[in-house]
Backbone as JSON, one array per atom type, in Angstrom:
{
  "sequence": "XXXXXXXXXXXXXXXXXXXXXXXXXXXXXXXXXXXXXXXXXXXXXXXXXXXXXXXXXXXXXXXXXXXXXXXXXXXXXXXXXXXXXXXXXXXXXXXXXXXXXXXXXXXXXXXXXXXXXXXXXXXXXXXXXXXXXXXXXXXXXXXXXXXXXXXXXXXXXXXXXXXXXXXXXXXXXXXXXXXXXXXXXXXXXXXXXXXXXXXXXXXXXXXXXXXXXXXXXXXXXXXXX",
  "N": [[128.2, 59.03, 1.78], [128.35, 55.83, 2.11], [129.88, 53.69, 0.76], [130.55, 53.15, -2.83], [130.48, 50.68, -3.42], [128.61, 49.51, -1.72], [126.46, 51.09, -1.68], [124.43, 50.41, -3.59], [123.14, 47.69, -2.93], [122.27, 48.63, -0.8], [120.45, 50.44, -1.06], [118.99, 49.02, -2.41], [117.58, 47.9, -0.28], [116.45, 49.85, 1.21], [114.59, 50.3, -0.84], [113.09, 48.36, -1.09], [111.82, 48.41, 1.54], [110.45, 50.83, 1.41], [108.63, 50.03, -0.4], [107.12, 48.13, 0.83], [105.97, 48.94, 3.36], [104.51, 51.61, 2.65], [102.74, 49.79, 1.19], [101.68, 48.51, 3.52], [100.56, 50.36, 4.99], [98.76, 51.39, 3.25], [97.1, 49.6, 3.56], [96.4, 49.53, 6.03], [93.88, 49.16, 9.06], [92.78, 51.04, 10.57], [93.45, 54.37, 11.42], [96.08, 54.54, 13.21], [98.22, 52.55, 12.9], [98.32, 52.7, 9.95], [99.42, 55.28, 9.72], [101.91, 55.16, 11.4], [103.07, 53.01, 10.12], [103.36, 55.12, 7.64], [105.31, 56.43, 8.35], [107.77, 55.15, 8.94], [108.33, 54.39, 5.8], [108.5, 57.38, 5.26], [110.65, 57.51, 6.59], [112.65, 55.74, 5.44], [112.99, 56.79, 2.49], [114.12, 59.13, 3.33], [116.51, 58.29, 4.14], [117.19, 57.27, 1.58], [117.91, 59.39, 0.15], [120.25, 60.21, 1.71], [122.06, 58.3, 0.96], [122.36, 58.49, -1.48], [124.27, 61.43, -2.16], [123.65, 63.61, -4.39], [121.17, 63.98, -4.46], [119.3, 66.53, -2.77], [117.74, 66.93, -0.52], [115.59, 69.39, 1.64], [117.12, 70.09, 5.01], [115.83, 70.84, 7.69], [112.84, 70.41, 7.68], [112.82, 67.47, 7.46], [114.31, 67.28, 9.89], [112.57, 68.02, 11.7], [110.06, 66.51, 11.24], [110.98, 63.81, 12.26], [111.66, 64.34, 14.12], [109.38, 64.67, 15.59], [108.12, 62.38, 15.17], [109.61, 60.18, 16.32], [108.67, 61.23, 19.09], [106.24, 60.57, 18.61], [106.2, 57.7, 18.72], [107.17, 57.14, 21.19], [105.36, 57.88, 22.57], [102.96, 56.48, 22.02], [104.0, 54.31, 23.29], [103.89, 54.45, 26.03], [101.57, 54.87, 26.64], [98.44, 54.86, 27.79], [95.85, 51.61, 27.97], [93.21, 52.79, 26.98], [93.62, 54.75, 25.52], [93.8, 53.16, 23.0], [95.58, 52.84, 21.12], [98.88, 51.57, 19.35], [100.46, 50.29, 20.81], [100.47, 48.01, 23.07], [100.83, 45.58, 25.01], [103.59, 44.15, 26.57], [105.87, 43.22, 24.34], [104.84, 44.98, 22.34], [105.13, 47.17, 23.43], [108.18, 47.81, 23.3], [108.66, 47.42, 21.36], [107.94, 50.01, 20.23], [109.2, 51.67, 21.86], [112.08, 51.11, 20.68], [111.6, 51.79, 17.77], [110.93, 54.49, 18.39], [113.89, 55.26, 19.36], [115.37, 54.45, 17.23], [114.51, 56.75, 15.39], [114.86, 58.84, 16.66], [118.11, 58.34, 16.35], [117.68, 58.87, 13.79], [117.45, 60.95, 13.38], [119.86, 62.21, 14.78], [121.67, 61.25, 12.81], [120.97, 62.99, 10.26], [121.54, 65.47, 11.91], [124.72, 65.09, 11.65], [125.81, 65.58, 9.11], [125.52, 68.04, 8.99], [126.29, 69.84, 10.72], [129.17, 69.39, 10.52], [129.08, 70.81, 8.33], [128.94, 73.26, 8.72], [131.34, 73.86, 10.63], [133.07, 73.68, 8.49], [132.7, 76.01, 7.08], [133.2, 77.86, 8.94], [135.62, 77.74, 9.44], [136.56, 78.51, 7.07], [138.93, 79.96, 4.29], [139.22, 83.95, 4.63], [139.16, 86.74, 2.52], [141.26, 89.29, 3.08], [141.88, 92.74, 1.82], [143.2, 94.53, 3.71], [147.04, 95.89, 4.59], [147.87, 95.11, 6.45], [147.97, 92.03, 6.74], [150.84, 89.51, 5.52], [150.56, 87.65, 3.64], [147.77, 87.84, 2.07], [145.38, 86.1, 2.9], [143.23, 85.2, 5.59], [142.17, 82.83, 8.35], [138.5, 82.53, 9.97], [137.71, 84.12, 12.8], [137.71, 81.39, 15.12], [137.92, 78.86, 17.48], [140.25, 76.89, 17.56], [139.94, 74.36, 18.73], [137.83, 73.08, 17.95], [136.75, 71.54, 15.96], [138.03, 69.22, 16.87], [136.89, 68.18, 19.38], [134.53, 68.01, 18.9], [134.7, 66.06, 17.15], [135.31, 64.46, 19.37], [133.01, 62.86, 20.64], [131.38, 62.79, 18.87], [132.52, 60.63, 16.57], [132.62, 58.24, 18.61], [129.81, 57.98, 19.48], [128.77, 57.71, 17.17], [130.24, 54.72, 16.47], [129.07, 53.46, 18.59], [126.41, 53.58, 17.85], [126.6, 52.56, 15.48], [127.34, 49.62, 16.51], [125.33, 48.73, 18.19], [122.96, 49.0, 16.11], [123.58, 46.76, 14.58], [123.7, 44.89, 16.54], [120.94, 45.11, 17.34], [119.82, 44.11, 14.03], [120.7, 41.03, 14.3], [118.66, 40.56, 16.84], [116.02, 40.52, 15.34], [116.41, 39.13, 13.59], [116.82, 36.28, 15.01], [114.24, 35.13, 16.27], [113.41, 34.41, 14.19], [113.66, 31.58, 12.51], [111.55, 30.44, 14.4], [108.98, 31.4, 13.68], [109.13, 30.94, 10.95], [109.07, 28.21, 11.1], [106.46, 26.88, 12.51], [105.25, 28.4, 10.97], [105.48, 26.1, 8.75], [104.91, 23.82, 10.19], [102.26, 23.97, 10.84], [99.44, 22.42, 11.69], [96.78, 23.35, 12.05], [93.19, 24.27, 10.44], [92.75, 26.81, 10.34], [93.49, 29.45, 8.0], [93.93, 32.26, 8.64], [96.05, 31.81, 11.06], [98.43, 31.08, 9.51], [99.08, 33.12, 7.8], [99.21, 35.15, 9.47], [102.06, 34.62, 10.39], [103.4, 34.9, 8.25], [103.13, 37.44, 7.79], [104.52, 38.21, 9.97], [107.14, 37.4, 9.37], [107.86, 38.81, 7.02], [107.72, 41.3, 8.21], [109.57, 41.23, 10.39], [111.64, 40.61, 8.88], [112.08, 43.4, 7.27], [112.35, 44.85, 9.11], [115.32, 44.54, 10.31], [116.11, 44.71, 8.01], [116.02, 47.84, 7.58], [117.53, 47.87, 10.52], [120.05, 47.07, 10.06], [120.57, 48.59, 7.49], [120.89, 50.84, 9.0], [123.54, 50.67, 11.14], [125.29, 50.17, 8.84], [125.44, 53.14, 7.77], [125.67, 54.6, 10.29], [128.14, 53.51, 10.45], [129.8, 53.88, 8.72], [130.07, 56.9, 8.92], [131.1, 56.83, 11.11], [133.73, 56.12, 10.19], [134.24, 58.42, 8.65], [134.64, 60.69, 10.28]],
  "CA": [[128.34, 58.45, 3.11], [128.83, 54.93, 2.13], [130.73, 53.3, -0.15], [129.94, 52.93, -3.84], [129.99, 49.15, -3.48], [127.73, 48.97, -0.51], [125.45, 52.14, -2.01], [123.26, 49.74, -4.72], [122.57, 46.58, -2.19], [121.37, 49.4, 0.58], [119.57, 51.69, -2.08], [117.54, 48.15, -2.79], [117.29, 47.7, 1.2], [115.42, 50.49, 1.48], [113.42, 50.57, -1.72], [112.02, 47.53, -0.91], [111.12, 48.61, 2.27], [109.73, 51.64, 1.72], [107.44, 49.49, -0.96], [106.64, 47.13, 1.84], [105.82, 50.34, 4.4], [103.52, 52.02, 2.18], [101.22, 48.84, 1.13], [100.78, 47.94, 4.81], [100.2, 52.02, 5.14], [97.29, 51.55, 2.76], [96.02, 48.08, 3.64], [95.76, 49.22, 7.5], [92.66, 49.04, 9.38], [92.66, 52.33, 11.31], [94.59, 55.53, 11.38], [97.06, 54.7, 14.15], [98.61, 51.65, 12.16], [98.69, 53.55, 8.63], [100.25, 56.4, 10.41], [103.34, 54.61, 11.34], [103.71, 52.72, 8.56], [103.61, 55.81, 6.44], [106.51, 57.25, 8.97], [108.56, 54.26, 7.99], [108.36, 54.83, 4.48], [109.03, 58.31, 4.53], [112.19, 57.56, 7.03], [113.22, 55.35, 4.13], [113.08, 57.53, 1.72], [114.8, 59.86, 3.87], [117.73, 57.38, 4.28], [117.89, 56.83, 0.18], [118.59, 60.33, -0.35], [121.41, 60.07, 2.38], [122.77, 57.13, 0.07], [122.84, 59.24, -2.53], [124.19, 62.78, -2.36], [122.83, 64.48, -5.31], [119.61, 64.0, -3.67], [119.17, 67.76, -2.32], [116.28, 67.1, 0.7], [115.53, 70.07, 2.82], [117.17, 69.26, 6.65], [114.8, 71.3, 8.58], [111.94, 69.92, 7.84], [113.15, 66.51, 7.72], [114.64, 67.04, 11.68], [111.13, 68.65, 12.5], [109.49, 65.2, 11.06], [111.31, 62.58, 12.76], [111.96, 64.25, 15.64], [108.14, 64.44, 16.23], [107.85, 61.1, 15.02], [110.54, 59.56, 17.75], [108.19, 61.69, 20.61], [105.15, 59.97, 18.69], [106.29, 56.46, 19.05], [107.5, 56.74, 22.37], [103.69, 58.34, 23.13], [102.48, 55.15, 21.98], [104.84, 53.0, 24.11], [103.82, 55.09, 27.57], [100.03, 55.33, 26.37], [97.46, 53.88, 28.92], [95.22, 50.69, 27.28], [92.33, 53.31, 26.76], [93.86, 55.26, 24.19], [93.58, 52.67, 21.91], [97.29, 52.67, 20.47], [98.87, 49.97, 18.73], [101.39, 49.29, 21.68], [99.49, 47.44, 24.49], [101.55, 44.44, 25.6], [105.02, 44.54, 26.42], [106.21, 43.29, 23.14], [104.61, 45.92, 21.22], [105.73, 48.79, 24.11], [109.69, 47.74, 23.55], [109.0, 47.53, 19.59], [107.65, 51.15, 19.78], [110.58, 52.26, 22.21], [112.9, 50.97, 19.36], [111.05, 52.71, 16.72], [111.45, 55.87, 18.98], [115.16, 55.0, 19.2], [115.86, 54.61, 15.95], [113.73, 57.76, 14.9], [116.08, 59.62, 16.91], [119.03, 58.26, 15.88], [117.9, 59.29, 12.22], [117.97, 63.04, 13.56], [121.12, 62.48, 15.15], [122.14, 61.23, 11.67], [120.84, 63.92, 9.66], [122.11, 66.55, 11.81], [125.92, 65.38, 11.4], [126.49, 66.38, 8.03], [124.84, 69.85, 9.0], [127.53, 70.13, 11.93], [130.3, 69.04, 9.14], [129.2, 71.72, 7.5], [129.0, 74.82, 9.68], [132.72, 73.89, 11.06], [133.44, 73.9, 7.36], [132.53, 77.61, 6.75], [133.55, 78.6, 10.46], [137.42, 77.43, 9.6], [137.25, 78.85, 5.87], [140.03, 81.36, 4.36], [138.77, 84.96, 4.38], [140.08, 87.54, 1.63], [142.14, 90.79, 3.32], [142.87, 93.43, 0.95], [144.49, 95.35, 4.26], [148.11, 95.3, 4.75], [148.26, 93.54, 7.75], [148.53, 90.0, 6.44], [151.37, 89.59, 4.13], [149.68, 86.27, 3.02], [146.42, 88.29, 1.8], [144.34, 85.3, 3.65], [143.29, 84.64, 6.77], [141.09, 82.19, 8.96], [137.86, 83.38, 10.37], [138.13, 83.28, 13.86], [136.96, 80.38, 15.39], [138.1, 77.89, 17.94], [141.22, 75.89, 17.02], [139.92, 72.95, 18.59], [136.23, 72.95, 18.03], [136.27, 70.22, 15.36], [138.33, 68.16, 17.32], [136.06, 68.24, 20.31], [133.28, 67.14, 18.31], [135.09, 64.56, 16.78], [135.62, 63.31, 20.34], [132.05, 62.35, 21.21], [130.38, 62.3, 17.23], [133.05, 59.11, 16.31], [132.35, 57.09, 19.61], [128.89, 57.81, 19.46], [128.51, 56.92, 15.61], [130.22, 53.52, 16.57], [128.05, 52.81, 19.46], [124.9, 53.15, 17.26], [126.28, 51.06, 14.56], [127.32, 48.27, 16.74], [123.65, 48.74, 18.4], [121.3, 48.16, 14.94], [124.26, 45.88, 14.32], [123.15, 43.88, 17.47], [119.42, 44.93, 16.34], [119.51, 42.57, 13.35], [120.4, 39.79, 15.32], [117.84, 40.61, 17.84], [115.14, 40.73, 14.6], [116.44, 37.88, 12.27], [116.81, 34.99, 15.32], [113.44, 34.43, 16.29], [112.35, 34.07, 12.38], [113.38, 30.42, 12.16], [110.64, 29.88, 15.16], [108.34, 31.54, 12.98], [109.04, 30.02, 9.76], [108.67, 26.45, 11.73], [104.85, 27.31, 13.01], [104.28, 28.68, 9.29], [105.4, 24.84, 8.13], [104.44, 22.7, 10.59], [101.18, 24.02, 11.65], [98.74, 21.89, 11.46], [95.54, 24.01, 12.27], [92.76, 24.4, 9.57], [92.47, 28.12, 9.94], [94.03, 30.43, 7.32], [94.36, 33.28, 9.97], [97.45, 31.55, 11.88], [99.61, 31.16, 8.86], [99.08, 34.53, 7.22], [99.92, 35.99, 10.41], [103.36, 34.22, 10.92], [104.23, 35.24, 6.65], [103.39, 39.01, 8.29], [105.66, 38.44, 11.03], [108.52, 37.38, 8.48], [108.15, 40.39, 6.23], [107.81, 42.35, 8.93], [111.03, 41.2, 10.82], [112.62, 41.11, 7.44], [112.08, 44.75, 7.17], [113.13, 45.54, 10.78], [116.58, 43.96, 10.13], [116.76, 45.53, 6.98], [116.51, 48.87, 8.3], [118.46, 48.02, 11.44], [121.11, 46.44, 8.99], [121.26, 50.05, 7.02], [121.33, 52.14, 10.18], [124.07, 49.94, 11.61], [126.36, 50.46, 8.15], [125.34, 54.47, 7.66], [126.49, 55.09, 11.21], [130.23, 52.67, 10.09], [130.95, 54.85, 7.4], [129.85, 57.99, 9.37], [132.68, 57.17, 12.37], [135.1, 56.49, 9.76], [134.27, 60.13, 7.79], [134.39, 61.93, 11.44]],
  "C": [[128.79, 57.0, 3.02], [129.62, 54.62, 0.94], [130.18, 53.22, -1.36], [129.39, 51.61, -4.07], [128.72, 48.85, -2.79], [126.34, 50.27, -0.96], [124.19, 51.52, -3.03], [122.58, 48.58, -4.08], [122.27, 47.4, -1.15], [120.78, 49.94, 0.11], [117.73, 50.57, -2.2], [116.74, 47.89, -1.24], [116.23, 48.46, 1.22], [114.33, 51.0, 0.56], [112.33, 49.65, -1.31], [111.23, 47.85, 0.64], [110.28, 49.66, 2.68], [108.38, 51.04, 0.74], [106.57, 48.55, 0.2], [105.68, 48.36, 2.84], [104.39, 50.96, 3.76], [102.27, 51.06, 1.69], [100.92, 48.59, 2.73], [99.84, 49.41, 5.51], [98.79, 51.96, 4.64], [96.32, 49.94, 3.21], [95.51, 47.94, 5.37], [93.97, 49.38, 7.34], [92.14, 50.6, 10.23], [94.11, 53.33, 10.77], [95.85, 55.08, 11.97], [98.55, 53.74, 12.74], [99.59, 52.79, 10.72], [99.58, 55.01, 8.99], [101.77, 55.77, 10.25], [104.01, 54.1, 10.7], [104.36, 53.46, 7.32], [105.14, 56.79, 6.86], [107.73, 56.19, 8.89], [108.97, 54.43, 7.04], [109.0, 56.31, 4.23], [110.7, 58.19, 5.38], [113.42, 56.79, 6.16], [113.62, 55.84, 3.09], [114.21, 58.68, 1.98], [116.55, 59.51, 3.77], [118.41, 57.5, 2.77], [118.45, 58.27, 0.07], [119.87, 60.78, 0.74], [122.63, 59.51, 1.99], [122.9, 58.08, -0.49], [122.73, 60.8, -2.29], [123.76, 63.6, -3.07], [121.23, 64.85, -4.97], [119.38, 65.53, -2.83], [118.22, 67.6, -1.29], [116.19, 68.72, 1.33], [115.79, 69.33, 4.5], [115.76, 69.46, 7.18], [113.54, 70.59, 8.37], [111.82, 68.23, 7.94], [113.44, 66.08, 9.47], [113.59, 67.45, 12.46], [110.13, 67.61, 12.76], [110.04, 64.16, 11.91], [111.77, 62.83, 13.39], [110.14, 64.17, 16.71], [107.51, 62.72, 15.98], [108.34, 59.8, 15.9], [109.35, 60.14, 19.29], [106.8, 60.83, 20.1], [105.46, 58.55, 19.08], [106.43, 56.45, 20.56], [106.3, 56.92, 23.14], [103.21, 57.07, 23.38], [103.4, 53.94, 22.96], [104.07, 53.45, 25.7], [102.5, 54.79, 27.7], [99.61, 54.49, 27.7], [96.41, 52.61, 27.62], [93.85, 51.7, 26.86], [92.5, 53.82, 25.67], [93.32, 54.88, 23.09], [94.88, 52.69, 20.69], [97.87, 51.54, 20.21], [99.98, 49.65, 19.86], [100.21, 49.13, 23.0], [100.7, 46.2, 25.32], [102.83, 44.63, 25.65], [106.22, 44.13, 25.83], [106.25, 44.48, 22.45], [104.83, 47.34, 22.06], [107.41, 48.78, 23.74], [109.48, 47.98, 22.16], [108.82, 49.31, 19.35], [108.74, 52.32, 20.57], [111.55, 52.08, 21.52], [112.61, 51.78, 18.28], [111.65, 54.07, 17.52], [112.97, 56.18, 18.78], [115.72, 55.29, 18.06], [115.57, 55.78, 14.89], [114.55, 59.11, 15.2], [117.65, 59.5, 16.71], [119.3, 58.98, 14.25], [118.63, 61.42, 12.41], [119.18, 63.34, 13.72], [121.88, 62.0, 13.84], [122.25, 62.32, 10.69], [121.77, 65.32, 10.03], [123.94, 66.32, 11.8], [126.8, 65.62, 10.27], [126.61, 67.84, 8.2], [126.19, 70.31, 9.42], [128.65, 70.5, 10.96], [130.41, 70.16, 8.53], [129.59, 73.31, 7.74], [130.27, 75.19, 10.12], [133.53, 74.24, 9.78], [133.88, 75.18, 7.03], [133.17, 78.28, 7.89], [135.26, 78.73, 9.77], [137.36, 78.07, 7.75], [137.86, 80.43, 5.61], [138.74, 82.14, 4.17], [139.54, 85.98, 3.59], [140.34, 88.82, 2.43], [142.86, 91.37, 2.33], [143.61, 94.82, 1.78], [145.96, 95.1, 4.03], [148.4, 94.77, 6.05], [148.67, 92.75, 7.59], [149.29, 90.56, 5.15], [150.87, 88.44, 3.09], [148.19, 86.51, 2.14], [145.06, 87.38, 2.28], [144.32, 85.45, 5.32], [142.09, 83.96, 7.43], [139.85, 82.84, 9.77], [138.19, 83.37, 12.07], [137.06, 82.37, 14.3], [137.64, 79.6, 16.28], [138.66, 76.95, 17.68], [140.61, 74.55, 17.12], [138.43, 72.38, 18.73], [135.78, 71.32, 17.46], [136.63, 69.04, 16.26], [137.53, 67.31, 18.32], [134.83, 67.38, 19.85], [132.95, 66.11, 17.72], [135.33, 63.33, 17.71], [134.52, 62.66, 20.56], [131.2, 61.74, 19.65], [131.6, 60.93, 16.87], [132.5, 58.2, 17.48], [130.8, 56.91, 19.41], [128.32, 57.21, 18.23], [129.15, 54.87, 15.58], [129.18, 52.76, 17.61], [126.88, 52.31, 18.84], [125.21, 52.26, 16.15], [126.33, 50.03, 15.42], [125.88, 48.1, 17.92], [122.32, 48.55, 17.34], [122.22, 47.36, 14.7], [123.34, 44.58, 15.27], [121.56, 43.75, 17.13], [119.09, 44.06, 15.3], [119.51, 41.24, 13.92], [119.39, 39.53, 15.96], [116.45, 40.43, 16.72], [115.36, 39.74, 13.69], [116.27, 36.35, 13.51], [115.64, 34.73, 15.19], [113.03, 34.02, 15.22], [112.38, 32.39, 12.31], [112.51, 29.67, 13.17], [109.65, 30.07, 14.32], [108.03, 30.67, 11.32], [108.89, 28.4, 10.23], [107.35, 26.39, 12.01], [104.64, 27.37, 11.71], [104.63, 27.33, 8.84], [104.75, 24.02, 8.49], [102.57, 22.86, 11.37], [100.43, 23.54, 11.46], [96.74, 22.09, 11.3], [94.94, 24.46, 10.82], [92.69, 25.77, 9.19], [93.47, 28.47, 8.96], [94.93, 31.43, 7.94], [96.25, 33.16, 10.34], [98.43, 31.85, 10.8], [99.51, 32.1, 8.17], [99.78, 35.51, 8.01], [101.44, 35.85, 10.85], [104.22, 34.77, 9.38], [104.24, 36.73, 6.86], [104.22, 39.24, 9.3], [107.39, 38.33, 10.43], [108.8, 38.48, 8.15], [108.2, 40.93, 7.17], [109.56, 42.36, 9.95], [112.26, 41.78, 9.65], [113.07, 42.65, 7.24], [112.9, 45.22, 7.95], [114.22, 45.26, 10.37], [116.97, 44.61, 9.15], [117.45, 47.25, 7.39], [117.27, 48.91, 9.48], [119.35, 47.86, 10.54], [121.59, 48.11, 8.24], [121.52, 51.17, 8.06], [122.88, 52.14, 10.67], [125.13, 50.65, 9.64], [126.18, 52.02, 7.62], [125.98, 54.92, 8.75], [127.99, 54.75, 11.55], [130.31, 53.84, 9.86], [130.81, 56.04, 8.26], [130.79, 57.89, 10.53], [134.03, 57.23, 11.77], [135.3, 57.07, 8.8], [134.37, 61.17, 9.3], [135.94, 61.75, 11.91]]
}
């Protein structure tokens, strides 16, 4: 899917963030937390073997996972304050409608190789040892202009979503130099404050990362369609 150049600086993108994903996975405080974290990690993982083709995954169960994982986040965005869900404020309801977003975008990622593939076999020769065909081949039938069709909406839509986590990094790297200014200049004796602003880095960091690889998986994927 991507380039060879761009396949070893996105391979590290998402190693490091599926290492990042899984310690905050084990260092939560409750289920809810460690949950999502660990659906991070495995959507990472998911991604590397996208990078790399030899990687064999099973789809199905992959589009079964992170399509229930897009309806869980968005749960958590709708939830009522009783629940007890990590979105409450309407920061952490837009961060978990993004998560959703992007959870479904992975599906809609995953399933366009599938597609790719099915049109593949649909349009391949078939052997005739009648005499009918003097050519001894012929196409199965199928719908001259099926691929094309699908190429009309799968390219536009594959650029939309890159230049959408495209805009996503932006939207996840500005505020950082507010953050990294509070983590310098803060003057307060607690501990607390500035621990929490070095978890808001990494944690942006991350976000951006993975927007950043969504954003060049869905390039190359408009200009392979």
């Amino acid at each position: 899917m991507l380039a060879p150049l761009l396949s070893f600086p996105v391979s590290l993108i998402l190693a490091a963030g599926t290492v990042f994903c899984l310690t905050k996975a084990l260092q939560g405080s409750s289920w809810v937390p460690r949950l999502n974290y660990g659906v991070h990690a495995l959507m990472a993982l998911g991604m590397l073997g996208m990078v790399w083709h030899n990687i064999d995954l099973p789809l199905l169960p992959q589009l079964l996972l992170f399509s229930t994982a897009s309806f869980w986040f968005l749960l958590q965005a709708v939830s009522r304050h009783e629940f007890n869900l990590v979105c409450h404020v309407r920061s952490e309801r837009l961060t978990c409608l993004y998560h959703a977003a992007m959870l479904a975008a992975m599906v809609f990622m995953l399933a366009l190789p599938h597609s790719a593939v099915l049109q593949g076999r649909a349009a391949a020769p078939v052997q005739h040892n009648g005499h009918a065909s003097h050519t001894g081949q012929a196409l199965t039938v199928a719908p001259p202009a099926a691929s094309e069709v699908s190429a009309l909406w799968i390219q536009p839509a594959a650029q939309v979503l890159a230049v959408l986590f495209a805009a996503a990094v932006l939207a996840w790297l500005l505020p950082m130099d507010r953050v990294a200014a509070k983590l310098r200049f803060r003057k307060a004796p607690s501990m607390s404050r500035p621990s929490r602003h070095r978890h808001a880095i990494l944690e942006r960091t991350y976000e951006a990362g993975a927007a950043l690889t969504m954003s060049l998986m869905f390039a190359a994927t408009s200009l392979q369609t």
